[in-house]
N, C-alpha and C positions, 0 to 999 in steps of 0.2 A: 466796528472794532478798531479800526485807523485811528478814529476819532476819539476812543478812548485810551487806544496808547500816545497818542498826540499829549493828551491833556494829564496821563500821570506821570512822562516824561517830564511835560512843565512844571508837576508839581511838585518834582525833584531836583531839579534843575534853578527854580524860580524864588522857590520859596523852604528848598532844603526840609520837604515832608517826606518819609518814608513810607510807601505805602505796600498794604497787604491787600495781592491780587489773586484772586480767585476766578474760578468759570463761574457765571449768571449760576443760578438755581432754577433747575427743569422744573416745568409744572406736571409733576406725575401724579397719574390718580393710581384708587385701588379699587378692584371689582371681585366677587366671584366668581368661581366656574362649577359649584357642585348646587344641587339644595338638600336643606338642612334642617330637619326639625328643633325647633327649642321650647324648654319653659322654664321657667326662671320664678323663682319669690325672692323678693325683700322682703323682712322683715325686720323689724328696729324696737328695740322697749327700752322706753327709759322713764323716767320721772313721771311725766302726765300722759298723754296719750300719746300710742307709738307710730309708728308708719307698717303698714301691710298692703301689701300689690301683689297679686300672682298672675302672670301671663303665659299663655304658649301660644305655637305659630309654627310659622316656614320662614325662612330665610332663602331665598333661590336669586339665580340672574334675571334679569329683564328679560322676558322674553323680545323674539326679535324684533317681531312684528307692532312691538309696543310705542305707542308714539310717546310717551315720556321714554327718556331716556338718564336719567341720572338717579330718580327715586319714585318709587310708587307703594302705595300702602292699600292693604287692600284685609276691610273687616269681615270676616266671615264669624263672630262671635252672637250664638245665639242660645235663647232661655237666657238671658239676663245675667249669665255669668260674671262680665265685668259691664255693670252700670251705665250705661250710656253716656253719663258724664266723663266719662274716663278713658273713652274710645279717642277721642283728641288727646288726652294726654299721652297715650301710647305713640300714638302717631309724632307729634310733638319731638318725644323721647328719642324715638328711632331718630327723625331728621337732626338731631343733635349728635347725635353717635355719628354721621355721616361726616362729620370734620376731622375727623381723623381717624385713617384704617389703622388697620393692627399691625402693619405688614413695616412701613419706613413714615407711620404719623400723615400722609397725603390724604386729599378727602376720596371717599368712598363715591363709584358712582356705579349706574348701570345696574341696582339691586330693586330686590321686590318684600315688602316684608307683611307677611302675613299674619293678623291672628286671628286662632279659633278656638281659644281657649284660657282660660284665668279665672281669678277667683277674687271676692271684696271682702273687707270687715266693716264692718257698721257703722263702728268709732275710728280703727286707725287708718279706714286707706282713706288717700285724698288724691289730687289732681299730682301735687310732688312727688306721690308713694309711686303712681305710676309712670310716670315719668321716668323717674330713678329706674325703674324696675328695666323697663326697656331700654335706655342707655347699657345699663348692666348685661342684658340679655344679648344687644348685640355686639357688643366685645367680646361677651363670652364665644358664641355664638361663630363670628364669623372666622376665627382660626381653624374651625371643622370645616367649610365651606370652599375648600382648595380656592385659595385667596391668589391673586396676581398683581403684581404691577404693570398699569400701562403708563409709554411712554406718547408723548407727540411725534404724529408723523409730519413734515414738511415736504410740501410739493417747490421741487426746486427748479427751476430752468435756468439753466447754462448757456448762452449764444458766445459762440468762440469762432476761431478763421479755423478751416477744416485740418487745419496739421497739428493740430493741438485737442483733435477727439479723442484718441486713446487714450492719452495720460489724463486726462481731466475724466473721463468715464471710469478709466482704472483708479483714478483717488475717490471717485461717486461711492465704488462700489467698496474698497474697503475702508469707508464710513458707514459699513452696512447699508448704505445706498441701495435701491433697486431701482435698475435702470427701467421705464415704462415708455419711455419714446426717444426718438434719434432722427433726425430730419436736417438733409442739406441741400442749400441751396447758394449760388453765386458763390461757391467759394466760402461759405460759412453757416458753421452747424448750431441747432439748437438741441441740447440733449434736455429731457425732463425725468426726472428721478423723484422716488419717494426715500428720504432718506430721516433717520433720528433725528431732532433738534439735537440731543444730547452730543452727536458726533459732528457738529455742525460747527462748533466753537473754534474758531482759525484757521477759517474756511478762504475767507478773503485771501489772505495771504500767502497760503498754497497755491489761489487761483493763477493771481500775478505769477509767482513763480511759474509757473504749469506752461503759461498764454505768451511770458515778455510782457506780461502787464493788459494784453489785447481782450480777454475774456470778461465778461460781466457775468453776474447773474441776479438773479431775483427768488426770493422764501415767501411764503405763504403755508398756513397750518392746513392739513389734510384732514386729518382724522388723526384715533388712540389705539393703537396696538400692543398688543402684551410683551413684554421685551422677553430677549431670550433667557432662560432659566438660570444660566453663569454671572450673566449681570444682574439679573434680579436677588440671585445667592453675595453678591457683592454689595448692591445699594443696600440689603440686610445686614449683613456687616457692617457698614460704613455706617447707618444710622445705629443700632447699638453701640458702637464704637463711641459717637456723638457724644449719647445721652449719658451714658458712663461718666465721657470727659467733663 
């Protein structure tokens, strides 16, 4: 962060550019937490032959124990309902809807999508029909599925001179911080915290403040936690707000 007010000061200063500065853009996913039944038709007629795909299913979380963990698809479709050729195109379709939730556009992860049911036409379904269908089915689909956004968690350690633990713990923690470890020794502590990336942003420069400049630290990603329900009702706002503008 130093480093890059270093260089839009210069680019102010050097070459007389006005720049517009923002915070980085968090990487947030979107998952569910309910499961959901669906079943969906496209249908299309036009001119020469149309498009026809009918599917149904579940929509549910990954379970825990599941070692994929971003998407898994899983056919239970039998008696020939939907066409064996067509069983990838479902699958397909879903991993396509996976690039953006319904929730603030973030990709979708940690879901399970089922089918066990659908239906073909002779002449209008194809590999596209069903495709379409499933992207369709899980946009529909996943706003019934009590949807969340998760944020990244950051494993942070702190090592500071011991008169400088409190304030640097008490700025940890109202960055929504959780403080998970505290250890001192010679005169100098190392505190470890799981705290948001998103509250992370001008982190450095409170630290100096906090230390006389004497503390460091180091970030590393942890894991994805669902952020609390007031800022998840906020980044909701803020991305319609967006797409409006």
């Amino acid at each position: 962060e130093l480093h890059l007010d270093i260089y839009i000061e210069r680019m102010k200063r050097e070459y007389q550019v006005e720049t517009t500065v923002g915070e980085p853009q968090v990487a947030y996913r979107e998952t569910v937490t309910r499961e959901v039944q669906f079943s969906y038709t496209h249908k299309k007629q036009t001119g020469g032959s149309g498009q026809y795909a009918k599917l149904g299913g579940v929509m549910r979380p990954m379970p825990e124990d599941s070692e994929e963990k971003i998407y898994r698809f899983v056919d239970n479709v039998v008696g020939g309902k939907i066409p064996r050729e067509y069983i990838p195109s479902c699958d397909n379709g879903f991993r396509q809807a996976l690039d953006r939730g319904v929730l603030i556009g973030f990709p979708v992860v940690g879901i399970e999508m089922e089918v066990n049911d659908g239906a073909a036409h002779a002449v209008d379904s194809s590999d596209m029909a069903f495709q379409i269908a499933a992207r369709a089915a899980f946009k529909e689909t996943m706003p019934k599925a009590a949807p969340v956004i998760l944020e990244p968690i950051m494993k942070v350690a702190v090592e500071t001179p011991e008169e400088f633990q409190g304030a640097i713990q008490g700025g940890l923690v109202r960055r929504r911080g959780n403080i998970i470890n505290s250890e001192s020794s010679m005169g100098n502590s190392v505190i470890e915290a799981h705290v948001p990336l998103a509250t992370m942003f001008g982190y450095s420069t409170e630290l100096r403040s906090n230390s006389q400049g004497k503390a460091e630290y180091t970030m590393e990603f942890a894991k994805y936690e669902p952020v609390p329900r007031n800022i998840q009702d906020e980044l909701i706002k803020k991305y319609a707000g967006n797409r409006k503008g």
